[in-house]
N, C-alpha and C positions, 0 to 999 in steps of 0.2 A: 876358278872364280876369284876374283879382285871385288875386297872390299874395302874403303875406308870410309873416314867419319863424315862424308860429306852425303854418302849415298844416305837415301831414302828408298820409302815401300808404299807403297800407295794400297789398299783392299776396300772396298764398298764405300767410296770417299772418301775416305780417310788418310792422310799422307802421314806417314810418322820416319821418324829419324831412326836411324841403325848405328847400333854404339858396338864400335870393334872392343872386344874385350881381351882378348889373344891374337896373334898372329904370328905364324910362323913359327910356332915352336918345337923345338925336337920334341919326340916321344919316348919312353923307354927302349922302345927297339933300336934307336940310333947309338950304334956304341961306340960313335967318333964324336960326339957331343960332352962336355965334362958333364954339363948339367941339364936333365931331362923334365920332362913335365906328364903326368895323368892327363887324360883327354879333361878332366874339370878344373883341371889346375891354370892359372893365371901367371902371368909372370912375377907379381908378387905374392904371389903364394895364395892366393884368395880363390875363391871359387865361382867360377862363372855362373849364372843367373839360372833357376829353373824356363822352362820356356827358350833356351837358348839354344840356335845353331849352331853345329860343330862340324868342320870341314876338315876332312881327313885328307891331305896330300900325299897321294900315292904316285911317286915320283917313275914310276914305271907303269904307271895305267890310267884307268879310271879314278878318279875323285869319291871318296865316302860319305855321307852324310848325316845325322842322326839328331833327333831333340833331345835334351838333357830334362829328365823329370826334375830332378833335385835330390834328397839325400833322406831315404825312409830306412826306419830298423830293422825290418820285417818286411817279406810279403803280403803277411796282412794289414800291414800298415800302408803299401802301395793299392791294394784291393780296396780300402776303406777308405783311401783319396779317391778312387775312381769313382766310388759310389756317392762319392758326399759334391761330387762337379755334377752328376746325369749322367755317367756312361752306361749306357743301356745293360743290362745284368747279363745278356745274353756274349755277349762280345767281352765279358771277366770270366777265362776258363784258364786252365790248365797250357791251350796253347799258344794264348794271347799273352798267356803274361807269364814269367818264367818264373824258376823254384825260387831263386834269392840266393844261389850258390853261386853266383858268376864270380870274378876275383877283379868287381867293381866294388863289392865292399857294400856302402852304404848306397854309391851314386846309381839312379836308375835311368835307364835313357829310352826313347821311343828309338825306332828304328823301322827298316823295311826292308823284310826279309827274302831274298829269290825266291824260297821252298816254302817260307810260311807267313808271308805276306806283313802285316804292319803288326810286329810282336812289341813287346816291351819286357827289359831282363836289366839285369844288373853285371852285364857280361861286357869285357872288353877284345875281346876275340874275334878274329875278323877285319877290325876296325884300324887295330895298331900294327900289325904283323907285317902290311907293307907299305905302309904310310909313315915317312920319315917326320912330318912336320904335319902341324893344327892349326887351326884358327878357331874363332870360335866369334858369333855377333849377337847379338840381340836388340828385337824392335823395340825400342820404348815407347812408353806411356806414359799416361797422369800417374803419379806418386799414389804406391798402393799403401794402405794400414796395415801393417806388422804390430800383432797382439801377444802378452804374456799373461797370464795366470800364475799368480803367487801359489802354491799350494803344500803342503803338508811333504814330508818324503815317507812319511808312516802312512797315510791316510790319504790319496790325491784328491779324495771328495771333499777333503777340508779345504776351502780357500783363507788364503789371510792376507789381512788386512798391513799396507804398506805402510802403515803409520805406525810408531810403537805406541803403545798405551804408558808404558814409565815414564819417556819421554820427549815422544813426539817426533825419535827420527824419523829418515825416512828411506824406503827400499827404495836405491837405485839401481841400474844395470847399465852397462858400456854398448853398444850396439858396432858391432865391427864386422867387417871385410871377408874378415880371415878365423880360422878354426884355431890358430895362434892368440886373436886378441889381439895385434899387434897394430891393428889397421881400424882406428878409429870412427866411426862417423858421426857418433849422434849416443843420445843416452833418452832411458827409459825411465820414469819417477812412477811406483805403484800407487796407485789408490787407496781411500780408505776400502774400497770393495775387493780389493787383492788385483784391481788387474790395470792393465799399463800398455800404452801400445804409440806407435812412430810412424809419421810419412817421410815414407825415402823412395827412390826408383829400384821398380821393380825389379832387385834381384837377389842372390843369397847374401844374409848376413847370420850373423850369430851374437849372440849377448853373453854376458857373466855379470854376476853380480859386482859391483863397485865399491857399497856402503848397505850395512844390514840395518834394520832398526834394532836397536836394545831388545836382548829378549830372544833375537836368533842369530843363528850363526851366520857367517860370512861364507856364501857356495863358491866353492870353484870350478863347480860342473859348468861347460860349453852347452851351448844350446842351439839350436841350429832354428832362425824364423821360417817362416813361410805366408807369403805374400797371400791377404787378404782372407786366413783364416790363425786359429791359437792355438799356443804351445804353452803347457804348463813349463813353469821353473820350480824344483823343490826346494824346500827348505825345512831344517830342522830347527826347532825350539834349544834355545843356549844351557845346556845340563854338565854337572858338576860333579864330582868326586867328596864323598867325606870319607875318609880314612883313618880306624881307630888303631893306636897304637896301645897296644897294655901290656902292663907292667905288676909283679904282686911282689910283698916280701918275700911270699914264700918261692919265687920262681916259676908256679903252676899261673901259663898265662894262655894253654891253647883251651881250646871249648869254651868259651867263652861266651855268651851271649848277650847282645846288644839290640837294642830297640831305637830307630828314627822314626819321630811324629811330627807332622806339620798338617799345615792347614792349605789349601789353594783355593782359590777361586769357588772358598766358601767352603770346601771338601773335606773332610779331616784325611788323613792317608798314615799309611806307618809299613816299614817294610824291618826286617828283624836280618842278623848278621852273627854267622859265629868267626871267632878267631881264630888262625890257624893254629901252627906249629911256632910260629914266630910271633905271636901274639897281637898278630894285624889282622883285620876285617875291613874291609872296602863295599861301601856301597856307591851306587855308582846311577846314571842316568837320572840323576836329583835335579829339575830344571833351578834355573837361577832364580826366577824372577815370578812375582803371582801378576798374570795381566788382571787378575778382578783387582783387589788391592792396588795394583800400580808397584810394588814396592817388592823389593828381595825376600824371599821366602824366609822365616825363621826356621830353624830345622832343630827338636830338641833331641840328646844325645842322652841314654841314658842304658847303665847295665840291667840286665833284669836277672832273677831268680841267682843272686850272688851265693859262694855258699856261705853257711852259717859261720866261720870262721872270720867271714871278713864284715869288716863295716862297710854300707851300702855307700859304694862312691856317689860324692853329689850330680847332679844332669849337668851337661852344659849346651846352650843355645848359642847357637853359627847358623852365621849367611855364607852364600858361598861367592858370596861378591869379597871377600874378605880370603879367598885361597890366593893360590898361584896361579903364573899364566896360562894352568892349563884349568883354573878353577876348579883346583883341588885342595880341600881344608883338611889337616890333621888336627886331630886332641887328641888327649893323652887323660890315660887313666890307668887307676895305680890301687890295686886290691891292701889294705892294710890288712892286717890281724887285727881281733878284736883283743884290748888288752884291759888286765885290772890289776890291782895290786893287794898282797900280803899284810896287813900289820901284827906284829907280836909285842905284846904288853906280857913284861916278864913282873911278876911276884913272889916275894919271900917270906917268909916267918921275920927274919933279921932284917929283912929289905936291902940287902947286897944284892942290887938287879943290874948292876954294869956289867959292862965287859963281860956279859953271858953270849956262848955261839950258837946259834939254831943251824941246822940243814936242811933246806928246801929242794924237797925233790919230785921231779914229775913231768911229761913229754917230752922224755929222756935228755933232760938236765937236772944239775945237781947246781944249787945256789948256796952261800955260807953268808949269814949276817949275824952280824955282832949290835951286842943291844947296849944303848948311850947310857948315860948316867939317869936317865929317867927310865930306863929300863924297859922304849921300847927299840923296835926297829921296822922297818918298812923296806919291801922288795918289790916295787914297781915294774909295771910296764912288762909284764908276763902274760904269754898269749893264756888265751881261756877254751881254746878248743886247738884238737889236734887236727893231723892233715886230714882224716876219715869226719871231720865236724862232728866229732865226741867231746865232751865237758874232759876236761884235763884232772885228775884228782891229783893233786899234791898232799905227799907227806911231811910235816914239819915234828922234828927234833932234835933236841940239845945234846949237846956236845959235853965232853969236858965237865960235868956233873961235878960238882965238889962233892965227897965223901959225907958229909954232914947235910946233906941232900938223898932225898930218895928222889931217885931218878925218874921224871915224868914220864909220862906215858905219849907216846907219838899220836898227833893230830894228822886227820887227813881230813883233807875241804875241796871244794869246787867251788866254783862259780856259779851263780844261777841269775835268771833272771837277765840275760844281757843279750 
């Protein structure tokens, strides 16, 4: 059979034009060929049209022939095309339409079978084995609408809307040739209602997103159209990393616990974090952006249930439009000790109160201060509780007692109240 672009098909009055899409192309079985082609494959790498003739030159017989359905996930994704054209229910079984194991992959094709008459499989066997060379045509038409649905990748009942609400980009998508991208034709602009769709002649294309709006990611899943009915595109909402790093005087930085609250789209929300061994906690899946507000989410950071030992670190509030380029914010926080201070007001009979030595002792340190010519002295900035957050009791006593002295009697104090 000779085809090229000048023939025509004429059915029920109608004359239409025949667009050669392939010809002559080796097959995988030809292994004097460097470069071979799948019976769907084009010479530039594109894939021939659903609805499309494919002519198998069997260079030692008979000529092959078969319709190319186009490219489903599943068999019941083939089944629920059938059903959704009018194929009578009776004629969708078992042995009309095959398992979905052929090692055609996704491409399904009609065919006519010696043994079991007009099946449909996803099988290339048979067809290539002694067929050196393909062709492949298809009748055109009026330019069918190719539709997408924006939708959710968590949720595909959700649709969204192609306009951002922060700031009004807008979802586009590329619409090409090839399962590459590589082969341009035409591009898609979503909707405010989430969906978007192209007139082009009827045959396979595929989209990828272009340009996201604010607010979601940029997909780079392929999607494969389908003439004159829709295909959802997913997409995910743009979310972020807060990663707390902590840090304490005393070293003790794992078990930690940490609280994020913010508000969304009116909601309040809060998700809680402990720190490990390395005194990081990571929360994670935090979206960027509130579409009610319009505006980058605040997100407040704050320790909770510190122990008693430490002063309560202050909160701090981050966007995560303010991270890195993977829209990850670190803070940092840092446990002090709570600390107070000592004073000794020394008294005498004679009032020689200088150069007098006390010893301050207590969570296992020993302190020595010496008292100035007004006779006192002051020992600062000593924690108030031990590691177990027990009140510290310090003992204070003098040293060095002059003989004409009766030697005080030792103080022991705590801290309260703090």
């Amino acid at each position: 059979m000779s085809v090229n672009e000048n023939c025509t098909i004429s059915y029920g009055g109608v004359t239409s034009k025949i667009d050669v899409e392939k010809q002559n192309l080796p097959t995988p079985n030809d292994e004097n060929s460097q470069k071979t082609y799948e019976y769907w494959e084009c010479a530039d790498g594109s894939t021939i049209a659903p609805g499309s003739v494919v002519i198998a030159d069997n260079l030692a017989g008979e000529d092959h022939s078969w319709i190319y359905m186009g490219e489903f996930d599943s068999r019941d994704e083939v089944v629920g095309y059938l059903r959704n054209i009018g194929v009578n229910e009776s004629y969708i079984n078992s042995s009309t339409v095959g398992s979905g194991n052929g090692d055609g992959g996704t491409h399904w094709r009609i065919e006519s079978n010696g043994s079991q008459g007009v099946v449909i499989n996803n099988n290339t066997d048979g067809k290539k084995a002694t067929a050196m060379n393909m062709s492949a045509f298809r009748i055109t038409k009026t330019e069918a609408e190719f539709t997408i649905t924006k939708v959710l990748n968590s949720d595909n009942s959700v649709k969204i809307s192609g306009t951002s609400p922060i700031d009004s980009t807008k979802a586009i998508y590329g619409v090409y040739t090839d399962s590459d991208c590589t082969q341009k034709v035409g591009e898609i602009t979503i909707g405010d209602d989430g969906t978007g769709s192209i007139m082009l002649p009827d045959k396979q294309y595929y989209v990828r997103e272009i340009s996201a709006p604010t607010g979601y990611d940029l997909s780079l899943d392929v999607v494969a159209l389908k003439a004159g009915s829709n295909v959802n595109v997913g997409e995910n909402i743009t979310s972020g990393i807060i990663r707390i790093n902590k840090t304490a005087e005393d070293g003790v930085i794992s078990d930690r616990e940490f609280m994020v609250s913010w508000t969304e789209n009116g909601v309040e929300y809060s998700k809680n974090a402990v720190t490990n061994a390395d005194g990081i906690a990571e929360i994670d899946s935090l979206h960027v952006y509130d579409f009610g507000s319009k505006s980058a989410i605040s997100y407040n950071i704050s320790e909770i249930n510190p122990d008693t030992r430490y002063e309560t670190p202050k909160a701090q509030d981050v966007t995560l439009t303010g991270g890195n380029a993977d829209l990850t914010v670190a803070v940092d926080f840092e446990n002090v000790l709570k600390k107070g201070s000592i004073r000794i007001n020394k008294q005498s009979e004679d009032s020689q109160n200088g150069d007098r030595e006390f010893v301050i002792s207590g969570g296992g340190q020993t302190y020595t201060l010496v008292t100035g010519a007004d006779g006192t002295a002051i020992l600062a900035d000593i924690p108030v509780f031990d590691g177990n957050n027990e009140p510290i009791v310090y003992t204070i006593s003098e040293n060095d007692v002059p003989v004409r002295y009766v030697v005080p009697a030792e103080h022991r104090t705590m801290f309260l109240n703090l």
